[in-house]
N, CA, C and O atoms as a Tinker XYZ file with bonds, in Angstrom:
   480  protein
     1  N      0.837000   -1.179000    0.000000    73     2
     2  CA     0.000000    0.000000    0.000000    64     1     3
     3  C      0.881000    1.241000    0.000000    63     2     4     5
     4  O      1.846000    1.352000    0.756000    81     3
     5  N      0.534000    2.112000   -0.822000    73     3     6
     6  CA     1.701000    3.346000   -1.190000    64     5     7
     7  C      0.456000    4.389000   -0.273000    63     6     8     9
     8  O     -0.750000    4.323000   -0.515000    81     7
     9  N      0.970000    5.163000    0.613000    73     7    10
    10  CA     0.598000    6.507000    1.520000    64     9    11
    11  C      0.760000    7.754000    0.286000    63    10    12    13
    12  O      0.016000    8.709000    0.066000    81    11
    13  N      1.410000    7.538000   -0.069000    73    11    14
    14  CA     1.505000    9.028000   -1.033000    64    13    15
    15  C      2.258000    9.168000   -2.334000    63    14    16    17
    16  O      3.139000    8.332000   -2.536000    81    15
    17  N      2.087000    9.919000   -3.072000    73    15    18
    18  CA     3.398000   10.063000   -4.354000    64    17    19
    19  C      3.984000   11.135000   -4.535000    63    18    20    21
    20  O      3.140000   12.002000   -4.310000    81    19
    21  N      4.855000   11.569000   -4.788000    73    19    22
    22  CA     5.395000   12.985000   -5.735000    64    21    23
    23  C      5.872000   12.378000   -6.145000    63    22    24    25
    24  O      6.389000   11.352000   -5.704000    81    23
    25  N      5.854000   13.138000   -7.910000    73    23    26
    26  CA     6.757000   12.892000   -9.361000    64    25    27
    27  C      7.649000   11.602000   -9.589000    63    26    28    29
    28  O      8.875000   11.541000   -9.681000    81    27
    29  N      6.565000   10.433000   -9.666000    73    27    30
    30  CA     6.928000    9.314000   -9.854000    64    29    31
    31  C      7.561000    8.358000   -8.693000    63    30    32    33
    32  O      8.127000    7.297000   -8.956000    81    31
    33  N      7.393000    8.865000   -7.398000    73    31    34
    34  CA     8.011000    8.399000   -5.985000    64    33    35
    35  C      6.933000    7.836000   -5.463000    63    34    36    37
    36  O      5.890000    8.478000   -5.587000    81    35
    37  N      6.882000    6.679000   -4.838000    73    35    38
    38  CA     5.996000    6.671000   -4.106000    64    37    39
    39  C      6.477000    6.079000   -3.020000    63    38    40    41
    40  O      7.402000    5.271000   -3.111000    81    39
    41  N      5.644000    6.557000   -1.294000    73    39    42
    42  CA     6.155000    6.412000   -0.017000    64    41    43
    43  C      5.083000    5.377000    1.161000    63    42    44    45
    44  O      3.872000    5.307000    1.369000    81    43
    45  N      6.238000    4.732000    1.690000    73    43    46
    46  CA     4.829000    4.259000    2.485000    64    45    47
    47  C      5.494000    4.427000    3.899000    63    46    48    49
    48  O      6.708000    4.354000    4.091000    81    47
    49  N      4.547000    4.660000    4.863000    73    47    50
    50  CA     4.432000    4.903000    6.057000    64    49    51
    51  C      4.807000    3.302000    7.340000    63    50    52    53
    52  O      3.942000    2.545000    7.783000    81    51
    53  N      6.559000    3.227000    7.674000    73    51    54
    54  CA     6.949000    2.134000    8.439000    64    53    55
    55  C      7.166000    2.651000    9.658000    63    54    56    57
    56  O      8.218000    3.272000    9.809000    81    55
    57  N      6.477000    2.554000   10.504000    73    55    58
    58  CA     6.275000    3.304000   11.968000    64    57    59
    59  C      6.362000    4.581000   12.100000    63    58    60    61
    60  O      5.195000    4.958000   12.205000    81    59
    61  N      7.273000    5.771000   12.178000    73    59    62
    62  CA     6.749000    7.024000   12.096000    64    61    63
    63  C      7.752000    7.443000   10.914000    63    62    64    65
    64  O      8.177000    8.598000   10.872000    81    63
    65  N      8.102000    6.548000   10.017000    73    63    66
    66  CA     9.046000    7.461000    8.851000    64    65    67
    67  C      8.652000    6.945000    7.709000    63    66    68    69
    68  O      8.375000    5.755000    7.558000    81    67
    69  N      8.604000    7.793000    6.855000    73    67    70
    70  CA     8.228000    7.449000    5.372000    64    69    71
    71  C      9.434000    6.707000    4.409000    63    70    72    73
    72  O     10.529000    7.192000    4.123000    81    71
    73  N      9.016000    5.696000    4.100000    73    71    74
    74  CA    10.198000    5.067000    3.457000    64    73    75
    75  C     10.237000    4.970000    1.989000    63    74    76    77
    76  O      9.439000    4.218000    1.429000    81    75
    77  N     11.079000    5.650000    1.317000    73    75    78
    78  CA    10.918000    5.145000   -0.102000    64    77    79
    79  C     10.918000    3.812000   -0.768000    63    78    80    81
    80  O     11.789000    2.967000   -0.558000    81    79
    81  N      9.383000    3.568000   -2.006000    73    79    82
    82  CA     9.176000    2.246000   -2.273000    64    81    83
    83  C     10.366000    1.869000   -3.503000    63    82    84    85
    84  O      9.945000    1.953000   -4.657000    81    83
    85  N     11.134000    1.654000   -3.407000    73    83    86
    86  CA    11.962000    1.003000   -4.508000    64    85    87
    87  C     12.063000   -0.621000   -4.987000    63    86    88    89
    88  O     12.691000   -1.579000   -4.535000    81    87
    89  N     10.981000   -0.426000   -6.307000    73    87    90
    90  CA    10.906000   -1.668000   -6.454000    64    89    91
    91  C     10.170000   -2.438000   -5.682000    63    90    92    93
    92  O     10.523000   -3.605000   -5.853000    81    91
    93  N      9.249000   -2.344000   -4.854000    73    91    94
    94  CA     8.692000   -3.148000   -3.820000    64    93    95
    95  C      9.171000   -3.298000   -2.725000    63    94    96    97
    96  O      8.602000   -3.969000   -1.863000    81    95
    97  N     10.361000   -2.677000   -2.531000    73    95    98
    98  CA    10.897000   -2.872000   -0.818000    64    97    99
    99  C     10.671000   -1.844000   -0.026000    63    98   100   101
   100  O     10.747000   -0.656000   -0.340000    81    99
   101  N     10.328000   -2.398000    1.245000    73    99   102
   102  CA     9.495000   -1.436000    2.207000    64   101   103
   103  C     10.425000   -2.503000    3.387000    63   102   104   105
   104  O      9.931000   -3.461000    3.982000    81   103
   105  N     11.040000   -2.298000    3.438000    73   103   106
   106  CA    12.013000   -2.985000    4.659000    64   105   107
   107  C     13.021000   -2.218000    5.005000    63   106   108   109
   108  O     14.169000   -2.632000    4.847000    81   107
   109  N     12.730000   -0.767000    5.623000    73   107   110
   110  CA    13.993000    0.121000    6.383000    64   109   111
   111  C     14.905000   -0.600000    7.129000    63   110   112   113
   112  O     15.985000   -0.009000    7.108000    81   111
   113  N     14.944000   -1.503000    7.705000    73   111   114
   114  CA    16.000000   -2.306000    8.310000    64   113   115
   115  C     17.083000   -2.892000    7.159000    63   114   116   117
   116  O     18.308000   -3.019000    7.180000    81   115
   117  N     15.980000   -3.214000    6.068000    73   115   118
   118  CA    17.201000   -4.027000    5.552000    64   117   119
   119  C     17.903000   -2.698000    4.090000    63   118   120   121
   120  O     18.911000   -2.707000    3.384000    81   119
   121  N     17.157000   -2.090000    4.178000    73   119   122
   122  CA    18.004000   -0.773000    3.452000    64   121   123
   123  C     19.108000   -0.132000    3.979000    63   122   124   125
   124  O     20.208000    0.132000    3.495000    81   123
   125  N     18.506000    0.112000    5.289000    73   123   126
   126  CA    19.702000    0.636000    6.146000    64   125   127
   127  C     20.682000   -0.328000    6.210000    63   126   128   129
   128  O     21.804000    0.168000    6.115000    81   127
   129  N     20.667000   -1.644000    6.347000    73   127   130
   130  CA    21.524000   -2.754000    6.307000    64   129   131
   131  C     22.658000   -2.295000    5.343000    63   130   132   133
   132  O     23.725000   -1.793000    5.696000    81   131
   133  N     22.276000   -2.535000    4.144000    73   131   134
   134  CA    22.661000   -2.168000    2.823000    64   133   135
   135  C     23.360000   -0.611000    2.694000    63   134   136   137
   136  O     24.568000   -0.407000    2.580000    81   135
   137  N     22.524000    0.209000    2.732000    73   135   138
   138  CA    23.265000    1.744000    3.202000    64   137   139
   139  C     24.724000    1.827000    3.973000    63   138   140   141
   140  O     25.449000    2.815000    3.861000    81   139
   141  N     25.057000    0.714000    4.740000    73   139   142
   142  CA    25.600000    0.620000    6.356000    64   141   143
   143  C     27.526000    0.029000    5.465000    63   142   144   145
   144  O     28.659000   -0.065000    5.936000    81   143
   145  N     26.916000   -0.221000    4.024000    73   143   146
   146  CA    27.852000   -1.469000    3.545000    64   145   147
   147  C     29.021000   -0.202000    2.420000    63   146   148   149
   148  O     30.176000   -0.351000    2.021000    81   147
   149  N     28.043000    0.942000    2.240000    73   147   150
   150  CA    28.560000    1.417000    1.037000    64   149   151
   151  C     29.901000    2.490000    1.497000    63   150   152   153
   152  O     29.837000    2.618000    2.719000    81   151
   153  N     31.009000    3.244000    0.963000    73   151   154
   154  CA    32.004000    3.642000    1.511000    64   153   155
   155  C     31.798000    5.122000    1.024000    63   154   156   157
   156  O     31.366000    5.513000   -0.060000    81   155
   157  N     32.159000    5.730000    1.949000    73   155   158
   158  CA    31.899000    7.695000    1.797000    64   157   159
   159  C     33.133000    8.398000    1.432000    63   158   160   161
   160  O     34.070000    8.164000    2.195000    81   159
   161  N     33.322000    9.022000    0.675000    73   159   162
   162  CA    34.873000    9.999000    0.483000    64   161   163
   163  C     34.296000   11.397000    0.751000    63   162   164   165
   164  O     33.861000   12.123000   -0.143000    81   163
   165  N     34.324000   11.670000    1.874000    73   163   166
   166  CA    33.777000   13.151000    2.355000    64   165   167
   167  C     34.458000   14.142000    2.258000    63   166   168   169
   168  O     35.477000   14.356000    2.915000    81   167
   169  N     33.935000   14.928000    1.354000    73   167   170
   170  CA    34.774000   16.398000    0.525000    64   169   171
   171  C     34.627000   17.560000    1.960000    63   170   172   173
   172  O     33.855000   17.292000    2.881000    81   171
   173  N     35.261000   18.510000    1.960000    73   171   174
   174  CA    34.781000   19.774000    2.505000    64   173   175
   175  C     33.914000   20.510000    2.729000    63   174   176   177
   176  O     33.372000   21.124000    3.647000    81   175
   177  N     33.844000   20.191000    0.824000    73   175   178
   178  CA    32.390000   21.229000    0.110000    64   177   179
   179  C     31.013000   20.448000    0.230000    63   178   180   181
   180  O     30.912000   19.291000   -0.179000    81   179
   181  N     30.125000   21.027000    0.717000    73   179   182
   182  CA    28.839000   20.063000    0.278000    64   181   183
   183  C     28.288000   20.009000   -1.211000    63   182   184   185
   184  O     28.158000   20.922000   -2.026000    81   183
   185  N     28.084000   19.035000   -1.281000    73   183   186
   186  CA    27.324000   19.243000   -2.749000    64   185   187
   187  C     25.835000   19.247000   -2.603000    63   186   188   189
   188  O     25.206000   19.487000   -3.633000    81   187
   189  N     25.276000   19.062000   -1.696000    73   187   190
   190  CA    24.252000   19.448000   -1.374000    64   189   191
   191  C     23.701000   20.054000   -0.100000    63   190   192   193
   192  O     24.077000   19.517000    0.942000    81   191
   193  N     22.668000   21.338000    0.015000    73   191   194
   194  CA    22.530000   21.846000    1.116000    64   193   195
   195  C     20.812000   22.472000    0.942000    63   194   196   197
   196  O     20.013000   22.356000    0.012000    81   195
   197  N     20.688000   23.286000    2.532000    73   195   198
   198  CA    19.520000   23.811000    2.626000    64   197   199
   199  C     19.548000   25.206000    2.197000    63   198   200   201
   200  O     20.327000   25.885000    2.865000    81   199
   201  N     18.918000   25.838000    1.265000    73   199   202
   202  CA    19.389000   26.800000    0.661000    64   201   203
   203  C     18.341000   28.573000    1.579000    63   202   204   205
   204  O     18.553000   29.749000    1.283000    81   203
   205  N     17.672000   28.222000    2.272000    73   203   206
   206  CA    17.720000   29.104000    3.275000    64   205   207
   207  C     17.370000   28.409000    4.179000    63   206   208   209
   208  O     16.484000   27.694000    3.712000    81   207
   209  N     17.576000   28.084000    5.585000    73   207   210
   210  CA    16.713000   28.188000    6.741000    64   209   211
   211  C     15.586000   27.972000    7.200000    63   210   212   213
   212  O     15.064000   26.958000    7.665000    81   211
   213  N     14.965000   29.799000    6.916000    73   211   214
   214  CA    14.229000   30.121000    6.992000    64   213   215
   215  C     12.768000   29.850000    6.658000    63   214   216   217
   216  O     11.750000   30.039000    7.324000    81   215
   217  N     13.026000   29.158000    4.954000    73   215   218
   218  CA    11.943000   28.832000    4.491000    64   217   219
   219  C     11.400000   27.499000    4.696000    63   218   220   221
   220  O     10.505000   27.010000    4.007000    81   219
   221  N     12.065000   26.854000    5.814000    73   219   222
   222  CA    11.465000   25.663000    5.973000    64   221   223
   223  C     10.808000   25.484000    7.419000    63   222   224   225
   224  O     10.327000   24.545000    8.053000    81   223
   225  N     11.073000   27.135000    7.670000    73   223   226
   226  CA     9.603000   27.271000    9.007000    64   225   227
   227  C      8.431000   27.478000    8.273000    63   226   228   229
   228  O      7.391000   27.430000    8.929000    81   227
   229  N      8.328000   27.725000    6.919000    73   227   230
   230  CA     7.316000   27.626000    6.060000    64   229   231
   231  C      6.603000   26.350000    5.655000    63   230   232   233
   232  O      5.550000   26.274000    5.021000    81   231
   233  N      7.110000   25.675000    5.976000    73   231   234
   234  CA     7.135000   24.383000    5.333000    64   233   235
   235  C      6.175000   23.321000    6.456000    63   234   236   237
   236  O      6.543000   22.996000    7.584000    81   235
   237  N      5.319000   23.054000    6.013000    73   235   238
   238  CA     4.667000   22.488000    7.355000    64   237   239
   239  C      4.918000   21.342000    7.058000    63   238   240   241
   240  O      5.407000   20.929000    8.109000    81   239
   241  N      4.933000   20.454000    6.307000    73   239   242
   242  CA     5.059000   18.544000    5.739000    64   241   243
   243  C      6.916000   18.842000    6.474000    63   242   244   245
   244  O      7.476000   18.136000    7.312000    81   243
   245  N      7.236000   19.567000    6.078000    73   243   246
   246  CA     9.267000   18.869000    5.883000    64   245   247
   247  C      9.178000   17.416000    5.578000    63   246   248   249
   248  O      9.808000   16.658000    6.315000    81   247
   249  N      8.662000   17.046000    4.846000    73   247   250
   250  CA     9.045000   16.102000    3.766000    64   249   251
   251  C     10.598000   15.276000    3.715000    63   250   252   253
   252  O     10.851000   14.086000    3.530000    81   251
   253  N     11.653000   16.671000    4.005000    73   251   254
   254  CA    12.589000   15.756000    3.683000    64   253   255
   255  C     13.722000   15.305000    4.987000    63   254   256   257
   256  O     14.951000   15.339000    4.943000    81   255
   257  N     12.796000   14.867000    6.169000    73   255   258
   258  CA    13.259000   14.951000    7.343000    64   257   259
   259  C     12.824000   13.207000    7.216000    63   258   260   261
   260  O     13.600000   12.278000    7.444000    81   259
   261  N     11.264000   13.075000    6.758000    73   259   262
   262  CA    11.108000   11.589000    6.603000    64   261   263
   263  C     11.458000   10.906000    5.560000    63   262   264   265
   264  O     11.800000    9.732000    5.707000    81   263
   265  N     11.442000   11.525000    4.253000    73   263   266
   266  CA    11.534000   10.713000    3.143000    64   265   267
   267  C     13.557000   10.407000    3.303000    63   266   268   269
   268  O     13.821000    9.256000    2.954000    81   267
   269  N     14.622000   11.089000    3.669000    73   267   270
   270  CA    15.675000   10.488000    3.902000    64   269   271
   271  C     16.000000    9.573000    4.157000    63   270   272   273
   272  O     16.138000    9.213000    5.326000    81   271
   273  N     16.331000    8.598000    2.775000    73   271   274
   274  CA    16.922000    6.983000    3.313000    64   273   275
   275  C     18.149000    6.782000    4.330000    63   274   276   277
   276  O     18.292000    5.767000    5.012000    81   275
   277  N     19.141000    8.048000    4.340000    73   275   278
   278  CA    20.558000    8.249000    4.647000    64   277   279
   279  C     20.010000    9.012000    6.021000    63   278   280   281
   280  O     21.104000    8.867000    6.566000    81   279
   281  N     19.370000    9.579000    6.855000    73   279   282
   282  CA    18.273000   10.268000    7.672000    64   281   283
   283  C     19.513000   11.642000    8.023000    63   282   284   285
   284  O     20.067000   11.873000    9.097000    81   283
   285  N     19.662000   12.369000    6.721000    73   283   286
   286  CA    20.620000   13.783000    6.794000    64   285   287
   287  C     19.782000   14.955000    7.504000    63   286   288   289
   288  O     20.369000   15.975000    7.865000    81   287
   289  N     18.854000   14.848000    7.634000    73   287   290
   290  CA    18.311000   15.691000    7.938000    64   289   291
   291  C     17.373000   15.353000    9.463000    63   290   292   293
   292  O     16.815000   14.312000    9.811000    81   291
   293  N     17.471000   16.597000   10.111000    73   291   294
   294  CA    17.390000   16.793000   11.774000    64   293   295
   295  C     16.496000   18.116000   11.952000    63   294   296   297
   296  O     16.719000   19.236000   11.494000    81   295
   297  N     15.159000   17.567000   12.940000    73   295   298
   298  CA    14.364000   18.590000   13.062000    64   297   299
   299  C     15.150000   19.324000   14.233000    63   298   300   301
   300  O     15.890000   18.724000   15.012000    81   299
   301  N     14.890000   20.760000   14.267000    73   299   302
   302  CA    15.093000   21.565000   15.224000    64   301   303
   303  C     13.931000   21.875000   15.881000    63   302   304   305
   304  O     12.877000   21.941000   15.249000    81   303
   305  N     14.010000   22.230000   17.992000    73   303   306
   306  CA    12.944000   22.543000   18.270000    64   305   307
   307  C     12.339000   23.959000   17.656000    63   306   308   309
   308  O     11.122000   24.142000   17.672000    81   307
   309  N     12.933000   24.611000   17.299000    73   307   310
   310  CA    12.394000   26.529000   16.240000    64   309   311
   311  C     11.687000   25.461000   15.300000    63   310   312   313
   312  O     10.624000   25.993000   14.981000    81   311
   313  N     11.779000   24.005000   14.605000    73   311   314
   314  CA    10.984000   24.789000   13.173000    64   313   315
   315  C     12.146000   24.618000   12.319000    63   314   316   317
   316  O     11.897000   23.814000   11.420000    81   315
   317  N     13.294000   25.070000   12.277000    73   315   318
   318  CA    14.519000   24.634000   11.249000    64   317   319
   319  C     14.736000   23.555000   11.586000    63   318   320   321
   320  O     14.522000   22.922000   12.619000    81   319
   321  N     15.381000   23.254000   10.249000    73   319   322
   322  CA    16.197000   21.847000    9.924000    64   321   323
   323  C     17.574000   22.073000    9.627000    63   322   324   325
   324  O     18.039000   23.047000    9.034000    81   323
   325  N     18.379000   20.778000   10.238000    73   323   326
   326  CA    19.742000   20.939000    9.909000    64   325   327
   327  C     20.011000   20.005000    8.727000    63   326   328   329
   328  O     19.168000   19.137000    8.501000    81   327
   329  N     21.120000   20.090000    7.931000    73   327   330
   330  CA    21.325000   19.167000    6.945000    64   329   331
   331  C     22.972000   18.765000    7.519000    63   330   332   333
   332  O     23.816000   19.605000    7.829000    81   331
   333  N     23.145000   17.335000    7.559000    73   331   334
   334  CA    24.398000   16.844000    7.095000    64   333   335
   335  C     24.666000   16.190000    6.170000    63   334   336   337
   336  O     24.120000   15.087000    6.163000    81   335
   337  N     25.358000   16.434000    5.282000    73   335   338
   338  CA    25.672000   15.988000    4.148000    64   337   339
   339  C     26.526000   14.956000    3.971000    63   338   340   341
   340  O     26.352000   14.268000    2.965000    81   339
   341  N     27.409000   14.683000    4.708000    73   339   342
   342  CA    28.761000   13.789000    4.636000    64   341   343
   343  C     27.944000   12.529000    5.011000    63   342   344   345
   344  O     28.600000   11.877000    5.824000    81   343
   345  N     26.760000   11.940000    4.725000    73   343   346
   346  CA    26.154000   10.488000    4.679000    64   345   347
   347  C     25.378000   10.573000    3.517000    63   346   348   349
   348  O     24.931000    9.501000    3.111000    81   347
   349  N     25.050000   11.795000    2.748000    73   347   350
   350  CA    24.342000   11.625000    1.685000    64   349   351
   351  C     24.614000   10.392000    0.737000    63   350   352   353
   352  O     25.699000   10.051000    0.265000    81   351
   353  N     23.162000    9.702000    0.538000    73   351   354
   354  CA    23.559000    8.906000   -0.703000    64   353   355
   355  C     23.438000    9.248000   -2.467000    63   354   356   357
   356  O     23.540000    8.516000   -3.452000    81   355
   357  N     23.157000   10.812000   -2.288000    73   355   358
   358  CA    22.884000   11.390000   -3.430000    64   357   359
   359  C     21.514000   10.832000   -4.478000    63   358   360   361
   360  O     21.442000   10.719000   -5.702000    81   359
   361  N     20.771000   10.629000   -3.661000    73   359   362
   362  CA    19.622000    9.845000   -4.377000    64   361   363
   363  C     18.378000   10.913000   -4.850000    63   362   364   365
   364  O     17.293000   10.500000   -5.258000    81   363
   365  N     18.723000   12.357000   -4.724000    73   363   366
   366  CA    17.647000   13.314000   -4.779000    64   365   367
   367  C     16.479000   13.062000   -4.335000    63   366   368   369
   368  O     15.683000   13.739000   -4.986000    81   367
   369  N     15.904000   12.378000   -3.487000    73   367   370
   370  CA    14.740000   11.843000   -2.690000    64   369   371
   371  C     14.331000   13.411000   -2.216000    63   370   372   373
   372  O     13.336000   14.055000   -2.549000    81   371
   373  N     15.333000   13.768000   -1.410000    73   371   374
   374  CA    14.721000   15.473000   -0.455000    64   373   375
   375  C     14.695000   16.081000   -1.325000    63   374   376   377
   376  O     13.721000   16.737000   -0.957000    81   375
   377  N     14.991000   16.599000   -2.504000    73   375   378
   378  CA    14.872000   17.575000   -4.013000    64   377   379
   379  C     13.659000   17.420000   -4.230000    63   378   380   381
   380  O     12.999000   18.429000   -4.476000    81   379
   381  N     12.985000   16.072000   -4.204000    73   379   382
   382  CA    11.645000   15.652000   -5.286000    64   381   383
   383  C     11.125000   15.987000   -4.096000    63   382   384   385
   384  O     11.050000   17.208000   -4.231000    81   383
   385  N     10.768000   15.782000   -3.169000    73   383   386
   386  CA     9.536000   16.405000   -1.898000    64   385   387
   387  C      9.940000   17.378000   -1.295000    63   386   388   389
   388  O      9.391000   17.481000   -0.198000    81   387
   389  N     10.993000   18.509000   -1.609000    73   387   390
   390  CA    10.898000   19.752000   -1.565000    64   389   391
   391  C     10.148000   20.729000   -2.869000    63   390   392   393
   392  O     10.355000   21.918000   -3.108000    81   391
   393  N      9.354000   19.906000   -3.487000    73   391   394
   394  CA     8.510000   20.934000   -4.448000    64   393   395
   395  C      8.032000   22.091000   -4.297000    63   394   396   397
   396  O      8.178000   23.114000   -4.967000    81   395
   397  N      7.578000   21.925000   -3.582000    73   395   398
   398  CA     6.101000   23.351000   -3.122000    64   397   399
   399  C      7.665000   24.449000   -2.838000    63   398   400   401
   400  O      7.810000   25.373000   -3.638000    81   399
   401  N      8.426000   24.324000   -2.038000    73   399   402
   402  CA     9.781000   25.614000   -2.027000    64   401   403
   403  C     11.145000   25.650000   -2.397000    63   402   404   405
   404  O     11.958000   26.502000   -2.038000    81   403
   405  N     11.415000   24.393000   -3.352000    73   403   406
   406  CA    12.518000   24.282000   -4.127000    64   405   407
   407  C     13.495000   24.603000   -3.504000    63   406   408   409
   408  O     14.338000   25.187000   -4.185000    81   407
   409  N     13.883000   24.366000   -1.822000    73   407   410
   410  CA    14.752000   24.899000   -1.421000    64   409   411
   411  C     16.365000   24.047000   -0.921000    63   410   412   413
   412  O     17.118000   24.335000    0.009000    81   411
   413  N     16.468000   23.022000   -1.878000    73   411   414
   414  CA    17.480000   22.402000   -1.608000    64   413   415
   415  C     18.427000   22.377000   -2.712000    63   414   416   417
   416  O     18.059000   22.031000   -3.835000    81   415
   417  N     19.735000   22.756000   -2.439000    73   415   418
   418  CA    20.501000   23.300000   -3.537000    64   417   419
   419  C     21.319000   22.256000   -3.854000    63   418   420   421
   420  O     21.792000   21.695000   -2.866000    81   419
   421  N     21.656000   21.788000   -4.979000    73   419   422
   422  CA    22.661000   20.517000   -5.532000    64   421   423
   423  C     23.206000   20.651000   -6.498000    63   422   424   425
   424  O     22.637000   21.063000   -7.508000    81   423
   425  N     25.018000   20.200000   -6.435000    73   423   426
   426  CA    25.847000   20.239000   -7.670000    64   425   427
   427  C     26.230000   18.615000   -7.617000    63   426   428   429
   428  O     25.971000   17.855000   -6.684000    81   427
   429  N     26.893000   18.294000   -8.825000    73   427   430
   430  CA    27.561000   16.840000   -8.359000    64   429   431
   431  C     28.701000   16.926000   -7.613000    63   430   432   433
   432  O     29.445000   17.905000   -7.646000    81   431
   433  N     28.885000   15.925000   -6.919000    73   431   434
   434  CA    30.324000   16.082000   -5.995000    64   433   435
   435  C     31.732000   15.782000   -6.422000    63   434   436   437
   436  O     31.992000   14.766000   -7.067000    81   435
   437  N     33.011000   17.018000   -5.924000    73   435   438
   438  CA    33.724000   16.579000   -7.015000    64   437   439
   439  C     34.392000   15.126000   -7.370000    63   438   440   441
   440  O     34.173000   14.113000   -6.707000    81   439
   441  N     35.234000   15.182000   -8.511000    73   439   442
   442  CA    35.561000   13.982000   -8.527000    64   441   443
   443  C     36.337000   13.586000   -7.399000    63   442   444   445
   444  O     37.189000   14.126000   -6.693000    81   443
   445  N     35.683000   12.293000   -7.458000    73   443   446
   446  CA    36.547000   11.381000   -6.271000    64   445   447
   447  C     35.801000   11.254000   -5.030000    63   446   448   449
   448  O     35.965000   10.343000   -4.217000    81   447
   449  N     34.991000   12.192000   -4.926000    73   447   450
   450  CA    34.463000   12.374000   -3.472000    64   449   451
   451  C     32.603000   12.065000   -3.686000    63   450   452   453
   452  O     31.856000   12.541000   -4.540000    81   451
   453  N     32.320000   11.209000   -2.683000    73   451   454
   454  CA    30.482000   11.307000   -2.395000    64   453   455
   455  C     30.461000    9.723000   -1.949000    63   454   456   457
   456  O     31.401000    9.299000   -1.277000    81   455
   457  N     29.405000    8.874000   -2.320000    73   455   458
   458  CA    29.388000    7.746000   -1.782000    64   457   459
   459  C     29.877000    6.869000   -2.957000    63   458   460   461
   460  O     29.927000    7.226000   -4.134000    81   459
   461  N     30.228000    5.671000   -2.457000    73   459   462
   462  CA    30.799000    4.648000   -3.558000    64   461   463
   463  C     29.852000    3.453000   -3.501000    63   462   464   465
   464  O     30.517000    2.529000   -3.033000    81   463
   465  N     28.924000    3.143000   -3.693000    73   463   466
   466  CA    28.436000    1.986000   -3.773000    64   465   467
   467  C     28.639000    1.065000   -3.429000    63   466   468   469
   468  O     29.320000    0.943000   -4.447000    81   467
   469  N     28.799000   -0.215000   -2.754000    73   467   470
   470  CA    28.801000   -1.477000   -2.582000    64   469   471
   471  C     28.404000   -2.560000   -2.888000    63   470   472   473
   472  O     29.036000   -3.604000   -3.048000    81   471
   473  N     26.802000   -2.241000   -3.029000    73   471   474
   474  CA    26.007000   -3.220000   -3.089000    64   473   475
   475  C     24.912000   -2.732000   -4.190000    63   474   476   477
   476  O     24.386000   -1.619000   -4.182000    81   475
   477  N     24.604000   -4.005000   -5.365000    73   475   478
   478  CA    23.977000   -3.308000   -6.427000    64   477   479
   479  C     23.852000   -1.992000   -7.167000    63   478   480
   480  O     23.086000   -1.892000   -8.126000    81   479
């Protein structure tokens, strides 16, 4: 059973976090499993960030606090969110359910540096 969609995503609801359906898997344990396997070359620079603050006291869903397979993102008690980047799996998941305020900024990371895959 899919809870919701944006732009070809669809999410379902595994105790209080929204998990992305890929392919039929709805098993956060065993994603994270998998996630747990892959190797990080963590740059300086982010290649991805929150591009104000501010506008995500606007934001009543924050969307991309649950939909995070990599869980980069951290509610604050204000209402802001923090982003860490150095676990990103670069999967644009928080891009596609930041629609309504387009407020997440992304370049590719340079060479050499971001996550390396492991597994599939």
């Amino acid at each position: 059973m899919v809870d919701f969609c944006t732009r070809n995503r669809s999410f379902v609801l595994v105790g209080a976090t929204y998990v992305v359906v890929i392919d039929g898997i709805r098993d956060r344990d065993g994603l994270l499993e998998k996630l747990g396997i892959n190797a990080y070359n963590v740059d300086t620079k982010a290649h991805i960030w929150i591009i104000d603050h501010d506008i995500c006291l606007q934001c009543e869903k924050q969307q991309c606090i649950n939909c995070c397979p990599a869980a980069c993102y951290e509610p604050q008690p204000d209402g802001r969110v923090i982003f860490s980047y150095e676990g990103c799996v670069e999967c644009g998941t928080c891009r596609i359910v930041c629609d309504e305020f387009d407020n997440i900024g992304w370049t590719y990371p340079r060479g050499g540096f971001g996550i390396q895959y492991r597994y599939g």
